[in-house]
N, C-alpha and C positions, 0 to 999 in steps of 0.2 A: 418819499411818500410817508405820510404820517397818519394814525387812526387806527381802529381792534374794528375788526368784524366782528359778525356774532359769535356771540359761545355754544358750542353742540350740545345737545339733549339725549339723555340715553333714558331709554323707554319699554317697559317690559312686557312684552303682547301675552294675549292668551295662550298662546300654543308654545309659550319662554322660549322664544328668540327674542335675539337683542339687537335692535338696530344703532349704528351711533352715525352722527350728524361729524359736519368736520371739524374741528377743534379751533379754539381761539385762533385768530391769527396773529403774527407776533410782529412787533417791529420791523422793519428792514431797512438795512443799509446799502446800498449799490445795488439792490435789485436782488439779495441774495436773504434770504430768513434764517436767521438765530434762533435755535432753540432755548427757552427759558423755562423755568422752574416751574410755572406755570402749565404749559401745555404736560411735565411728567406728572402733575398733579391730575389733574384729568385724566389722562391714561391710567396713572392708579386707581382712580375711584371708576373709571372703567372695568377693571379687572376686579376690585373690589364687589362688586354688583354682578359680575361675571358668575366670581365665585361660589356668591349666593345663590345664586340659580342651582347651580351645579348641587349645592348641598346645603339647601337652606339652615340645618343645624348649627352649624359653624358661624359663629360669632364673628361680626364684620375685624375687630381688633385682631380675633386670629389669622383672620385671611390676610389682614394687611400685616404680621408678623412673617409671615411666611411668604410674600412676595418676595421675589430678590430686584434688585434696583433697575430703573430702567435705562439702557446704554443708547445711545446716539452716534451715528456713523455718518458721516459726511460722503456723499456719493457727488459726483457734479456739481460742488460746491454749494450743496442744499444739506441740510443737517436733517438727518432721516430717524427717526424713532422706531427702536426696537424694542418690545415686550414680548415676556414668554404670557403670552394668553393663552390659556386653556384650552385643549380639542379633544374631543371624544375620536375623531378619526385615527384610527390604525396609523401603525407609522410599516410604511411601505420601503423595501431597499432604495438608495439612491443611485442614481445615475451613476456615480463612479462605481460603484459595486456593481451593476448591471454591464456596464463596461468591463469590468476587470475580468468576470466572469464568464462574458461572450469572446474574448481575447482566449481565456485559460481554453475554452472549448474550442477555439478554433484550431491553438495551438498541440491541441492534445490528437483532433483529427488530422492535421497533416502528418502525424508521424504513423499513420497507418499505411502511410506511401513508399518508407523509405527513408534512407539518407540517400538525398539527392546526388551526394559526387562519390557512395559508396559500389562497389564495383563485384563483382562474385568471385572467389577465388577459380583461377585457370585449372582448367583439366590436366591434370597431370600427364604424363605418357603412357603410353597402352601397356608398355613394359612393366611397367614399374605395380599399373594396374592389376594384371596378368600376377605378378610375385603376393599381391596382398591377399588375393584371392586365394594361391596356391597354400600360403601360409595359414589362412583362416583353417582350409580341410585337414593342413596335416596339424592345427592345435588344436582344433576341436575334437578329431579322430584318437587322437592323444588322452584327451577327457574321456571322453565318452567309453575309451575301452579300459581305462582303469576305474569308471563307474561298473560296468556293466561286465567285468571279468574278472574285477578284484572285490570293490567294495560290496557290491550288492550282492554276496556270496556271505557277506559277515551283516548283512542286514545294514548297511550304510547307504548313504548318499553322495555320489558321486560328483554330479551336476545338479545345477541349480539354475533356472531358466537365464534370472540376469546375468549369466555368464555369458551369453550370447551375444548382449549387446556390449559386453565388456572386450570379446572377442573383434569385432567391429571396430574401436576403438586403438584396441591394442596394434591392428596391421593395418589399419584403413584411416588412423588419424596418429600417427604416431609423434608428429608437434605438439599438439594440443597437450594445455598444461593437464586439463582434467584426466590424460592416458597415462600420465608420470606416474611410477611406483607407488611414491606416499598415497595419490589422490585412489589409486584403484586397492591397494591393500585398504589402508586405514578408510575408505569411504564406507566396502563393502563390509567389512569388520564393526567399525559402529551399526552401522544400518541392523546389521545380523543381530545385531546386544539389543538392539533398543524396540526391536520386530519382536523377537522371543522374549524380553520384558514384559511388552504392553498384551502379549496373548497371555502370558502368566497368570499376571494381574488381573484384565479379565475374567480369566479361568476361573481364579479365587474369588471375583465378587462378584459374577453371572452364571456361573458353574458352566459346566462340560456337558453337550456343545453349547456354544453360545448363540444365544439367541439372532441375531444379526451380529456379522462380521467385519461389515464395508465399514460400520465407525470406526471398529480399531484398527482396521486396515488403512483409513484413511492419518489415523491419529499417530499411526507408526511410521507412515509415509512424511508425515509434517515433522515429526519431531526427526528422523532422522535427515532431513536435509538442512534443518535449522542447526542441529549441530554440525554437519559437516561444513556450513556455511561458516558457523563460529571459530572452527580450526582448520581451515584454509583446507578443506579437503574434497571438494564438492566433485563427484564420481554418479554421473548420472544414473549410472545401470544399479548402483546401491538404493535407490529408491525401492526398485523393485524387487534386491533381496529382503529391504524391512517388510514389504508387502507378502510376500511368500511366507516367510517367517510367522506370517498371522493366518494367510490364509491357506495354508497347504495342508497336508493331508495327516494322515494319522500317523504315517512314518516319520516325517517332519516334524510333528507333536510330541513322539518319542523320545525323539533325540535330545531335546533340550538344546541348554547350552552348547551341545557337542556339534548344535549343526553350524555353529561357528567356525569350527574346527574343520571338520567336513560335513557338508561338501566345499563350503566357503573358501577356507584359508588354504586346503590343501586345492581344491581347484583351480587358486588365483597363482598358487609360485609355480602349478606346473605350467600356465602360459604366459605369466612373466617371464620364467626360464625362456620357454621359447620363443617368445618376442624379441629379448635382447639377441639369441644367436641367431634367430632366421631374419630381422630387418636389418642385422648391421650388415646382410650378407648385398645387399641392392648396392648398387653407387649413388650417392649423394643423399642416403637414408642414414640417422644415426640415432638409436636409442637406446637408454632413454636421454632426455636432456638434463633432465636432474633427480638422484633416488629420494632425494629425503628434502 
């Protein structure tokens, strides 16, 4: 078949919208159409007229500088014309972002479920329960009267509440890497430095007392698990000596640096001491697993 259709008309209304009519038609061979030179001529002087709408200032030569070329992509053996034409509408995510990110959501709530083939550790035996128990009252009884019958006679500090959950740990999770020597000295030990630091600090540029407490309680709390994070020493119940450290009382305040010392560091070897001799006494209990 041989012959041009009409050529389209592009037409600028009052209210500048641009209608365009359909473009030369081109030769064909087998039933299939060719794109030629001619129909990207027309789409550029489409887009040319476009552009003017858009900002009639701009000089037709510059709008046609500033086009970039128009490409052709053959879809079903018909040669298909693509131009970047000009849109005032938003550009909206696309479907694969939309996808990727109802996937990320979906995947983020099933793990509110669980791990599916994760299992709870078995109840130990009543015996063994019965020992860790007996062990907590005679280390804590241990603390508690060389606070309250030594130290706090020379105006010290004996105990210090994260001791408690340090206590728990030391006869009631004695596996756990976080109950090992290094992680319960050196955790509660930073914590202690970085607690009576940050109320220092405070101290010096809010003065005494300080005005709210909970930021640098909060601030002391953050910095010292980041560091214990940093040097493998992550000791839960050290959180809460940085917290004490800030927010504790005027005796606490006193002491400075020394509340390091005690009630902290001498608190922790007397039931480290007693951790190692009263759990290696159980059968099939042995601590610790590693000191350093």
């Amino acid at each position: 078949m041989e012959g041009l259709n009409s050529a389209s008309s592009c037409r600028i209304q009052n209210d500048s919208s641009v209608t365009t009519s359909t473009l030369a038609a081109l030769p064909t061979s087998n039933g299939v159409a060719m794109a030629t030179e001619s129909s990207a001529a027309v789409l550029r002087s489409l887009e040319v007229e476009q552009h003017q709408i858009n900002d009639p200032a701009v000089a037709p030569e510059e709008v046609t500088a500033s086009l970039t070329p128009v490409s052709f992509l053959p879809v079903g053996g018909i040669a298909q014309e693509k131009s970047n034409l000009p849109s005032d509408t938003a550009a909206f995510p696309t479907t694969s972002v939309l996808a990727s990110l109802s996937v990320w959501i979906l995947t983020y709530l099933t793990k509110f479920r669980g791990r599916p083939n994760a299992l709870r550790p078995p109840m130990g035996p009543w015996r063994e329960q019965a020992c860790s128990a007996l062990f907590i009252l005679l280390g804590f009884a241990v603390v508690a009267v060389l606070h309250y019958d030594v130290l706090e006679d020379i105006d010290l500090v004996g105990v210090v509440a994260s001791l408690g959950a340090t206590t728990v740990m030391l006869f009631a999770a004695v596996s756990s890497p976080l109950a090992q020597p290094r992680n319960v000295i050196a955790g509660h030990v930073v914590s202690a430095v970085i607690g009576i630091s940050v109320r220092k600090l405070s101290n010096f540029v809010f003065g005494d007392p300080l005005p709210m407490k909970w930021p640098f309680g909060t601030l002391a709390i953050t910095l010292s698990v980041f560091v214990m994070m940093c040097t493998n020493t992550v000791h839960p119940p050290g959180g809460a000596t940085a917290l004490i450290a800030v927010l504790g009382g005027a005796k606490v305040q006193r002491l400075g640096y020394l509340f390091v010392v005690t009630p902290v560091l001498t608190a922790l070897l007397t039931m480290l001491a007693l951790a190692v001799v009263l759990n290696n006494l159980v059968e099939g209990r042995q601590y610790p697993e590693f000191w350093w």
